[in-house]
PAPA-263228 format. One line per 8 residues: number of its first residue (from 0); their letters; for each residue z, x, y of N, C-alpha, C. Coordinates in Angstrom, 3 decimals, m for minus. Example, Ala and Ser with C-alpha at 12.3 -4.5 7.8 and 13.67 -1.06 7.14 Angstrom:
<sites>
0 = as = 7.800 13.190 m5.690 7.800 12.300 m4.500 7.800 13.200 m3.300 ~ 7.080 12.850 m2.250 7.140 13.670 m1.060 7.870 12.900 0.030;
</sites>
This chain:
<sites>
0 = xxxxxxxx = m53.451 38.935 6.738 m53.992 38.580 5.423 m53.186 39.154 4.257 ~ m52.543 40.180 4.531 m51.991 41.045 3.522 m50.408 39.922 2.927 ~ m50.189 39.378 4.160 m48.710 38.757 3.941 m49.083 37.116 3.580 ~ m50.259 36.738 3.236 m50.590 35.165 3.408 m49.986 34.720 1.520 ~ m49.870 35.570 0.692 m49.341 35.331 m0.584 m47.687 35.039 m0.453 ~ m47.367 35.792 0.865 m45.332 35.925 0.470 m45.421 34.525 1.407 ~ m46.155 33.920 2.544 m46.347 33.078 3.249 m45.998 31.695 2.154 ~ m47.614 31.751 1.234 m46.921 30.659 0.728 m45.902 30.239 m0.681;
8 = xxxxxxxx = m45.683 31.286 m1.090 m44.753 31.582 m1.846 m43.016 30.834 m1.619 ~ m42.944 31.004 0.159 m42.015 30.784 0.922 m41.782 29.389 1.433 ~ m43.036 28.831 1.944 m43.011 27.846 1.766 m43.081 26.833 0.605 ~ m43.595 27.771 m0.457 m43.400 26.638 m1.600 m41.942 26.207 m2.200 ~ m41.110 27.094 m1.640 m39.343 27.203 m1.507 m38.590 26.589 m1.081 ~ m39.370 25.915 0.009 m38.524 26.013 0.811 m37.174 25.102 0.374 ~ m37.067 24.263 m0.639 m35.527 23.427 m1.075 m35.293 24.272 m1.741 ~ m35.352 25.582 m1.737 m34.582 26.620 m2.621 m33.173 26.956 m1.710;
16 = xxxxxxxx = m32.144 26.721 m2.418 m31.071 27.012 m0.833 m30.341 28.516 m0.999 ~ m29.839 29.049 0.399 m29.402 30.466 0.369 m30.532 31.312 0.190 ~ m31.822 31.138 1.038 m32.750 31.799 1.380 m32.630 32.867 2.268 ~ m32.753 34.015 1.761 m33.038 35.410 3.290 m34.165 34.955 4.037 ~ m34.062 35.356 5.421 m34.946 35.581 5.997 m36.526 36.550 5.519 ~ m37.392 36.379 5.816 m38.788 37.570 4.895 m39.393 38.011 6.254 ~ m39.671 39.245 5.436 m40.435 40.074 7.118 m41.878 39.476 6.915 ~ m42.836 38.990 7.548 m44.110 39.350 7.576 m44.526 39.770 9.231;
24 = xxxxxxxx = m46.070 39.670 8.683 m46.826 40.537 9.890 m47.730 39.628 10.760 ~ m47.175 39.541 11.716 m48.419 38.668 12.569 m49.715 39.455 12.970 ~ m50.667 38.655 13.198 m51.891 39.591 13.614 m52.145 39.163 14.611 ~ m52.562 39.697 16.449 m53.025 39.497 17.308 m54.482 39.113 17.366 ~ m54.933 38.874 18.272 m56.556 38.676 18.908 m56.871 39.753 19.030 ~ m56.218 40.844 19.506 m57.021 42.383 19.523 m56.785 42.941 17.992 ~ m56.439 42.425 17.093 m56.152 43.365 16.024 m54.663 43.995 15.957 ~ m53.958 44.091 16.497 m53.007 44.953 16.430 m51.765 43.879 15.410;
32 = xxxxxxxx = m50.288 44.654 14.970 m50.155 43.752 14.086 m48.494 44.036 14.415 ~ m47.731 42.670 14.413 m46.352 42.806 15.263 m45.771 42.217 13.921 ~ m44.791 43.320 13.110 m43.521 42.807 12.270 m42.996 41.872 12.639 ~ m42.111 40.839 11.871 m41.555 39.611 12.308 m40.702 39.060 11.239 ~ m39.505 38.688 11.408 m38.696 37.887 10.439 m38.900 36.280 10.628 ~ m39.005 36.356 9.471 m39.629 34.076 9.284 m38.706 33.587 8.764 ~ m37.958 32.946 9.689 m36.953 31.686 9.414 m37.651 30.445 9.022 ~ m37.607 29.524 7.752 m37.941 28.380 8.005 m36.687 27.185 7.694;
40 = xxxxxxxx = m37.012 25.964 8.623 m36.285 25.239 8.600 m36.514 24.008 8.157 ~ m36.201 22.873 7.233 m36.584 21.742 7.188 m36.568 20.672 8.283 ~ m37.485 19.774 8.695 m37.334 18.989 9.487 m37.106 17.579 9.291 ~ m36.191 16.690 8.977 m36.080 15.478 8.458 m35.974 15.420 7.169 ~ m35.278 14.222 6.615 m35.102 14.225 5.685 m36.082 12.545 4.789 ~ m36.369 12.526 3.669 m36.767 11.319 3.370 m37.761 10.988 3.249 ~ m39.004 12.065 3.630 m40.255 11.710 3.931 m40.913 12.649 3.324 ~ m41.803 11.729 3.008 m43.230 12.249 2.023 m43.823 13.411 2.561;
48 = xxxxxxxx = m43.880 13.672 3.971 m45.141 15.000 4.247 m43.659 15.857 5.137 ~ m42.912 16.298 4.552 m42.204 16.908 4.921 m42.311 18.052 6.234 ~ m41.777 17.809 7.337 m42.395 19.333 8.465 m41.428 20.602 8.533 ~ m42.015 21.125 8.937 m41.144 22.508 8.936 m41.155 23.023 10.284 ~ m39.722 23.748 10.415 m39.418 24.310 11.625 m39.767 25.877 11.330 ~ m40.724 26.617 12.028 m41.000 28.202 11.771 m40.557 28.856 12.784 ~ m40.249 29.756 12.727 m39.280 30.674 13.673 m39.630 32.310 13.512 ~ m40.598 32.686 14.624 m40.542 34.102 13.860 m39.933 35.109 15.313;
56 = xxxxxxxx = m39.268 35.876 14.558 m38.364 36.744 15.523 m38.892 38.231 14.935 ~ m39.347 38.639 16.541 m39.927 40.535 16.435 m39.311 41.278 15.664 ~ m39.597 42.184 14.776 m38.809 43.278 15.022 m39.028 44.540 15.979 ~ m37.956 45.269 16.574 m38.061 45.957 16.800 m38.727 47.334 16.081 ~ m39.032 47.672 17.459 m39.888 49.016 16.728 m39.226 50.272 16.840 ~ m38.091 50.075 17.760 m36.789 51.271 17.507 m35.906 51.832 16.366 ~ m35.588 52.494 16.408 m34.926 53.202 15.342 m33.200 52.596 15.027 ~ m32.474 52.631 14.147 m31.600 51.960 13.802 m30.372 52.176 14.282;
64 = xxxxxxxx = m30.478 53.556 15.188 m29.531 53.792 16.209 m29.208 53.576 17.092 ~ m30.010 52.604 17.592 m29.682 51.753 18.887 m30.385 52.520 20.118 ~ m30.855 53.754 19.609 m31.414 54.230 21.139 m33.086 54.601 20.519 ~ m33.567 53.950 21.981 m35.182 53.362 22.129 m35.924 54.974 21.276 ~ m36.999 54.820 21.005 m37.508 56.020 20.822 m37.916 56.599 22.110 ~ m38.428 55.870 23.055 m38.820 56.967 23.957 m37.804 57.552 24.852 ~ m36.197 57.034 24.568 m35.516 57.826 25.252 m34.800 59.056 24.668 ~ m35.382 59.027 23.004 m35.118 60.266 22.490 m36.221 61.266 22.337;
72 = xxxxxxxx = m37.615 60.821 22.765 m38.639 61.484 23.147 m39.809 61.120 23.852 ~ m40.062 61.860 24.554 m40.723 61.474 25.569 m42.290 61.561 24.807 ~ m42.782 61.039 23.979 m43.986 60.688 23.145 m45.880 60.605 24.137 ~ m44.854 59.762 25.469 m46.015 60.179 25.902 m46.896 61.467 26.829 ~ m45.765 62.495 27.007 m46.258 63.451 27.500 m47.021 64.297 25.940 ~ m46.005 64.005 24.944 m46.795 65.338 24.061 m48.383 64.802 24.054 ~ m48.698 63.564 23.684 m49.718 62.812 23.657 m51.059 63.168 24.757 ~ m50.205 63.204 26.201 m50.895 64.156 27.230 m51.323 65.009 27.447;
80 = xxxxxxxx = m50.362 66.196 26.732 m51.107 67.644 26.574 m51.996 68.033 24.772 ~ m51.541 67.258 24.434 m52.743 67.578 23.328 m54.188 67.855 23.905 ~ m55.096 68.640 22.829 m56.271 69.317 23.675 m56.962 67.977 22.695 ~ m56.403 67.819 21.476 m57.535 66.445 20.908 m57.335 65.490 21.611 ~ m59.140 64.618 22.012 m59.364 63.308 22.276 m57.990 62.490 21.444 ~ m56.952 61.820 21.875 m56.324 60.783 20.958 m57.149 59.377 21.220 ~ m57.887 58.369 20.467 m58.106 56.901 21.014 m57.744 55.900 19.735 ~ m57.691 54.980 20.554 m57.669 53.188 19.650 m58.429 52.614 20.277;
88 = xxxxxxxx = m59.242 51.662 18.805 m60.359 51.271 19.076 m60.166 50.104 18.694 ~ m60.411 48.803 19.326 m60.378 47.490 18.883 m61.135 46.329 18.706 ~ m61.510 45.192 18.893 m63.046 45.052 18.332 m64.034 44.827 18.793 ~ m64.953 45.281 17.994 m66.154 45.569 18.530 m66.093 47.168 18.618 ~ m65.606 48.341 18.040 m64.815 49.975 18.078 m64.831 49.692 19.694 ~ m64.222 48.775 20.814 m64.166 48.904 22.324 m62.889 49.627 22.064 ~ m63.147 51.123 23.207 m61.777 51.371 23.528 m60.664 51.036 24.095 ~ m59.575 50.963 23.813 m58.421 50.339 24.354 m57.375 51.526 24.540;
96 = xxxxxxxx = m57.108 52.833 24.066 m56.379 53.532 24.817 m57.233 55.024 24.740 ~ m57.048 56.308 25.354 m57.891 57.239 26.030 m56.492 58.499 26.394 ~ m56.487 59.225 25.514 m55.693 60.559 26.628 m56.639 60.986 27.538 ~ m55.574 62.050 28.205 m56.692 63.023 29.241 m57.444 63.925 28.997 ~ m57.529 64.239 27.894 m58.408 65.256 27.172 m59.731 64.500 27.065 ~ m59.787 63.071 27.036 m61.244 62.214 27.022 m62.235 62.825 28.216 ~ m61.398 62.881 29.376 m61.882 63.365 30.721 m62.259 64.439 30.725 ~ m61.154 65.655 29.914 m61.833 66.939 29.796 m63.132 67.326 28.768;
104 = xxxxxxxx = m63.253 66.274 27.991 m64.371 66.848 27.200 m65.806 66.127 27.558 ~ m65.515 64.839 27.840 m66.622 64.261 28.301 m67.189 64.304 30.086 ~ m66.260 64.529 30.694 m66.435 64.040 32.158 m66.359 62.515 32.655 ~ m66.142 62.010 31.818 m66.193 60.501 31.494 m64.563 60.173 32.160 ~ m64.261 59.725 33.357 m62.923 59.296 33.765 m62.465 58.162 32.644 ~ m61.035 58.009 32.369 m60.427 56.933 31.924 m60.860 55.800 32.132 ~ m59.987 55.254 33.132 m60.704 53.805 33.752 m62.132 53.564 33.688 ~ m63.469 54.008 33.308 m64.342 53.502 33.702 m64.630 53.540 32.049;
112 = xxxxxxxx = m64.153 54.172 31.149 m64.778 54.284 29.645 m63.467 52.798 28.736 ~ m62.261 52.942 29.523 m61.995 51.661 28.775 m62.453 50.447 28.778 ~ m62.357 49.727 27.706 m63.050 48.192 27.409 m64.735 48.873 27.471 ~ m65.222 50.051 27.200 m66.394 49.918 26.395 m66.641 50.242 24.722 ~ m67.292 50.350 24.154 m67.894 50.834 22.862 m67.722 52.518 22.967 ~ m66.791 52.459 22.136 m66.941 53.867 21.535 m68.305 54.133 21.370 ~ m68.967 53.676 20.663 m70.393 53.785 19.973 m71.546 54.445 20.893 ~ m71.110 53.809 22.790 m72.021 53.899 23.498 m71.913 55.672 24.076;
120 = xxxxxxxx = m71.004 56.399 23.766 m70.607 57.426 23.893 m71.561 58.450 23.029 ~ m71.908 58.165 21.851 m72.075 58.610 20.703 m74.018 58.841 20.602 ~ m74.285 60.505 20.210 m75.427 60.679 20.011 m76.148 59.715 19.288 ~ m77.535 59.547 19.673 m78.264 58.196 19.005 m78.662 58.501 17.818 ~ m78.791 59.689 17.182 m78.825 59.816 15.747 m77.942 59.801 15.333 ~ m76.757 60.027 15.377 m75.362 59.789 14.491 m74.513 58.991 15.052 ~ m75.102 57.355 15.588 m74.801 55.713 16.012 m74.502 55.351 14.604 ~ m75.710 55.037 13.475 m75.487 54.563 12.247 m74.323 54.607 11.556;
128 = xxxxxxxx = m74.241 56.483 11.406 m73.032 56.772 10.517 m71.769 56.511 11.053 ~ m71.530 56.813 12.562 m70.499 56.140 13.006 m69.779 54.500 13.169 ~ m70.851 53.531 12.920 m70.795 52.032 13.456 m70.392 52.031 11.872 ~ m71.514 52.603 10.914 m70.754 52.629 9.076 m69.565 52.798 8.561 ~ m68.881 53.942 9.569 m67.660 54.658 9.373 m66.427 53.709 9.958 ~ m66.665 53.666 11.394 m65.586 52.895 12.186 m65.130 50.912 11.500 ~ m66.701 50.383 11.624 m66.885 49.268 11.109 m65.775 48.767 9.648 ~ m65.984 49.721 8.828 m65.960 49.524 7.425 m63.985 49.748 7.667;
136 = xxxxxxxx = m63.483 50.603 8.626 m62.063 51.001 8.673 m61.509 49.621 9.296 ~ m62.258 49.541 10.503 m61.994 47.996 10.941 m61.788 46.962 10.099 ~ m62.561 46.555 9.205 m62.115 45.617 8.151 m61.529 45.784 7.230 ~ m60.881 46.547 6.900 m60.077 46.903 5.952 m60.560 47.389 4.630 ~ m61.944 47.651 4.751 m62.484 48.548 3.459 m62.290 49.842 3.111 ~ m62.186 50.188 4.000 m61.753 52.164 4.268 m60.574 52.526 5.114 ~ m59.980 52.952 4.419 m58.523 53.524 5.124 m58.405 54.789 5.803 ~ m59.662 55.457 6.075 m59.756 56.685 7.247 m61.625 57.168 6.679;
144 = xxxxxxxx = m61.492 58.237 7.757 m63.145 59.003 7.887 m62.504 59.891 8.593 ~ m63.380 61.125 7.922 m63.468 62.404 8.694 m64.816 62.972 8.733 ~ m65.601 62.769 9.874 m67.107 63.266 10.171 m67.060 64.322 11.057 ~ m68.292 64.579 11.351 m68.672 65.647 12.398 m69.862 64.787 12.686 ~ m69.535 64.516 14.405 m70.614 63.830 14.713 m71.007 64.482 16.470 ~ m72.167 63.582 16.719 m72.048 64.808 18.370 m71.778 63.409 19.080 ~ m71.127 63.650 20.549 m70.799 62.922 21.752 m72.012 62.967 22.875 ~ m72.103 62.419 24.040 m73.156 62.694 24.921 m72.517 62.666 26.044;
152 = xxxxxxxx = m72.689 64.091 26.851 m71.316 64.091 28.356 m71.973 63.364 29.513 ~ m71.030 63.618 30.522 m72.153 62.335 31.547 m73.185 62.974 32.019 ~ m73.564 64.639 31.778 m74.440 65.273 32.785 m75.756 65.582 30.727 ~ m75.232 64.816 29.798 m76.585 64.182 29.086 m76.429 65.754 27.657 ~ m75.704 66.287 28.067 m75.432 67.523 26.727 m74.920 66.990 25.679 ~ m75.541 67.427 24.578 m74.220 67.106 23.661 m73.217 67.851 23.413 ~ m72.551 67.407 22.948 m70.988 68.485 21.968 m70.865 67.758 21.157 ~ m70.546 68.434 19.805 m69.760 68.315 18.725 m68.540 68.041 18.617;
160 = xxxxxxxx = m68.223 67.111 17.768 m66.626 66.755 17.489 m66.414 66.326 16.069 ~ m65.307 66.754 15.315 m65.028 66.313 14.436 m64.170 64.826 14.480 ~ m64.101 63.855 14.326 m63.983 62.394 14.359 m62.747 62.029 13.251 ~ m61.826 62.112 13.687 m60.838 61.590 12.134 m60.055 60.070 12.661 ~ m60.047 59.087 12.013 m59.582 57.924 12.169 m59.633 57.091 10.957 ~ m58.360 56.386 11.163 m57.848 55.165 9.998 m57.592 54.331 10.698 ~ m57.200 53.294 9.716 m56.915 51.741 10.256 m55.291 51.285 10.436 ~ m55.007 50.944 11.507 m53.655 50.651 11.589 m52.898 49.853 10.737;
168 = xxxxxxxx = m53.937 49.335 9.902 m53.450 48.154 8.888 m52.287 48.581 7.690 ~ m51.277 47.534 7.275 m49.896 48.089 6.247 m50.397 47.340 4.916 ~ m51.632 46.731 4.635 m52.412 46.837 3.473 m53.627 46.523 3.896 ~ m54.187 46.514 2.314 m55.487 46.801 2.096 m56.634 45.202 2.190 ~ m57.568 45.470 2.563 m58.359 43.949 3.200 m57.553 43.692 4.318 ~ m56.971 44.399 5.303 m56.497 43.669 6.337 m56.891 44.548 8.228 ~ m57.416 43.500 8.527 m58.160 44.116 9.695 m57.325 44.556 10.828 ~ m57.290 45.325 11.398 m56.441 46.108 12.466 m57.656 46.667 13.383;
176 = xxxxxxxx = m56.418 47.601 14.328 m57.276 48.163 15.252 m57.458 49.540 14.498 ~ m58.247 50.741 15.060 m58.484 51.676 14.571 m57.940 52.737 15.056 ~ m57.197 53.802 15.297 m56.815 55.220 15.577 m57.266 56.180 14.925 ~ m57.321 57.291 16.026 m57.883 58.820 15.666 m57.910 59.746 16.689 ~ m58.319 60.817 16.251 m58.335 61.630 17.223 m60.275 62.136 17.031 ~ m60.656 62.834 18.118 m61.812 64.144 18.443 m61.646 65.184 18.738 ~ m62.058 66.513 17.837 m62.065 67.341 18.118 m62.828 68.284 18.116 ~ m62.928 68.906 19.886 m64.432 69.716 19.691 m64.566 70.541 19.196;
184 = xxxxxxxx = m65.920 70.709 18.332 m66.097 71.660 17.167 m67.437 72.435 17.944 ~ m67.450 72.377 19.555 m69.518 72.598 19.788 m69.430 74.171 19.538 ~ m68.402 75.095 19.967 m68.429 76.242 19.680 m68.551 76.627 18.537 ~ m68.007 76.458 17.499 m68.001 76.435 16.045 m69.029 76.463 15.229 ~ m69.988 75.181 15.709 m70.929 74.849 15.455 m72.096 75.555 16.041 ~ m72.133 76.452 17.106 m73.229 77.431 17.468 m72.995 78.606 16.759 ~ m71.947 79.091 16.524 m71.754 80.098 15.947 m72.139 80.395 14.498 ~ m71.834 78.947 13.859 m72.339 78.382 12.550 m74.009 78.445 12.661;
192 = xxxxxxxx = m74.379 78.176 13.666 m75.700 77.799 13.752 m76.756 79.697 13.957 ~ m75.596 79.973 14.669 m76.324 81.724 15.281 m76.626 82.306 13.483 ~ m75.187 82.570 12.835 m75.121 83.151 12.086 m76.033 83.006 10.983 ~ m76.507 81.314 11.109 m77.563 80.888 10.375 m78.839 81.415 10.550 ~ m79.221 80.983 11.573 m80.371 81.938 12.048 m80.115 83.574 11.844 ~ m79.417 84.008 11.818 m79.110 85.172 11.806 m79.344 85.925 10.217 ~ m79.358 85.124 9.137 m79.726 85.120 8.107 m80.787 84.807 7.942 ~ m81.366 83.924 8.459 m82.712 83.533 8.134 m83.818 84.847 8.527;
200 = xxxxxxxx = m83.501 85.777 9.621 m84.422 86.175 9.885 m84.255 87.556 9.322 ~ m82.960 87.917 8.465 m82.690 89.235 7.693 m83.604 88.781 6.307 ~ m83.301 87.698 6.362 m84.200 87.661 4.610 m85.513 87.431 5.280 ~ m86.202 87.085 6.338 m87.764 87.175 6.635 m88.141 88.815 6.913 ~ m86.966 89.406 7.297 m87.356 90.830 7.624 m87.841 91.520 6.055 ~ m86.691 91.271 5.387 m86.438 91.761 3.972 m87.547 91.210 2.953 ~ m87.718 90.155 2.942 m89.041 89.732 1.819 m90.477 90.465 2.651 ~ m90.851 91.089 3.702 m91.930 91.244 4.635 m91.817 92.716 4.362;
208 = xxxxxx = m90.950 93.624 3.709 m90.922 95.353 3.627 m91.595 95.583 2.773 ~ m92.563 96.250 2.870 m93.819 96.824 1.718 m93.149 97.539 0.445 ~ m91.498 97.558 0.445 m91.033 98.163 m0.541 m89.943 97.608 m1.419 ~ m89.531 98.439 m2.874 m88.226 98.053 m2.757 m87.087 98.020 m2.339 ~ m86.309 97.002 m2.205 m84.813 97.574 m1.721 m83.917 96.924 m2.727 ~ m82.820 97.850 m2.663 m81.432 97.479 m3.524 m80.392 98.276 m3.055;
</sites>
C-alpha cells in the first residue's frame, strides 16, 4: 500500500522514454514484504487500451559485497542463545517463527506452538490489551508496544514478560507481519510485589503505635 502512489505515477509514464527501473515492495499472503525492481514494457503499438509488460525482479537481501550475510555471520546461532523469547507473528498474531528460549520459558515445544495464536498463550485478563496492542501493529496503526503482560506455562502458572514488538512494515498504513521479543520479568515482579507488601505492613504497623514517631 505504501508503494501504490509511485505504482501509478509509473504507469502514468509510461511513453516517458529513458526510464530507470523503481524499487517497490510486493506484499505476500502472510504479510511479509519482498523489495523488487519494476521494469515496465509497452506491448503493441496502435491501440487504444494499450498493455503492459511488468517485470518485477527481487532484490537481494545481501550486502553489496557479494558475500551472503550468513556467511559473514552466523545470525542464526546468536538468535539461539539469546535468553529473550525472539517471535513473528502473522495473521491472525499466528506464530510463524519461535527461538528456543520459547521452550525454556513456557514448556511449550516449538513444533506444536507454531501456526497457533500468540493470544492463546496469553493470561485471560491481559487477552484484550494484547489483541489491542498486536492487532493495531498489524495494520499499520502502531509502529511498536512495550507492555508487561503475563503468559500461561503448560503446567497452568503464570509468568511475567515484558512484550516489545513492531511491525515489519517500510511505511506507515501498511500491513506486515509483526516481530518482537519476551522477556521474563516473573522474578522482578515478586520482588516488586514483596517489597510492596513489605511497605504496606510498616505503615499498618506505624499508623497502629499509641505514639509519636519521627
Amino acid at each position: 500500500p505504501g508503494d501504490h502512489q509511485l505504482l501509478a505515477s509509473q504507469l502514468a509514464s509510461i511513453d516517458t522514454p529513458a526510464r530507470e527501473d523503481s524499487t517497490l515492495r510486493l506484499l505476500c499472503l502472510d504479510g511479509t514484504v519482498l523489495p523488487s525492481k519494476l521494469s515496465l514494457s509497452p506491448m503493441g503499438h496502435g491501440t487504444t487500451h494499450q498493455r503492459l509488460l511488468l517485470q518485477f525482479s527481487l532484490i537481494s537481501s545481501g550486502p553489496a559485497t557479494g558475500v551472503r550475510f550468513n556467511e559473514q555471520f552466523n545470525y542464526h546461532l546468536l538468535i539461539n542463545r539469546l535468553e529473550d523469547v525472539v517471535f513473528e507473528l502473522h495473521r491472525a498474531n499466528r506464530l510463524s517463527f519461535l527461538n528456543p528460549s520459547w521452550e525454556n520459558l513456557l514448556d511449550y515445544s516449538i513444533e506444536e506452538s507454531l501456526g497457533k495464536s500468540l493470544i492463546d498463550f496469553i493470561h485471560p485478563e491481559d487477552k484484550p490489551l494484547a489483541i489491542a496492542r498486536l492487532d493495531s501493529i498489524a495494520r499499520g496503526k502502531r509502529l511498536r508496544c512495550n507492555e508487561q503482560i503475563r503468559l500461561i506455562k503448560r503446567n497452568g502458572e503464570p509468568c511475567w514478560v515484558n512484550i516489545r514488538a513492531r511491525s515489519s512494515a517500510m511505511a506507515e498504513n501498511e500491513g506486515a507481519s509483526v516481530l518482537g521479543t519476551l522477556t521474563d520479568i516473573t522474578e522482578a515482579r515478586q520482588v516488586e510485589a514483596s517489597l510492596r507488601s513489605n511497605r504496606h505492613s510498616l505503615s499498618s504497623f506505624i499508623n497502629n503505635v499509641p505514639c509519636m514517631i519521627y
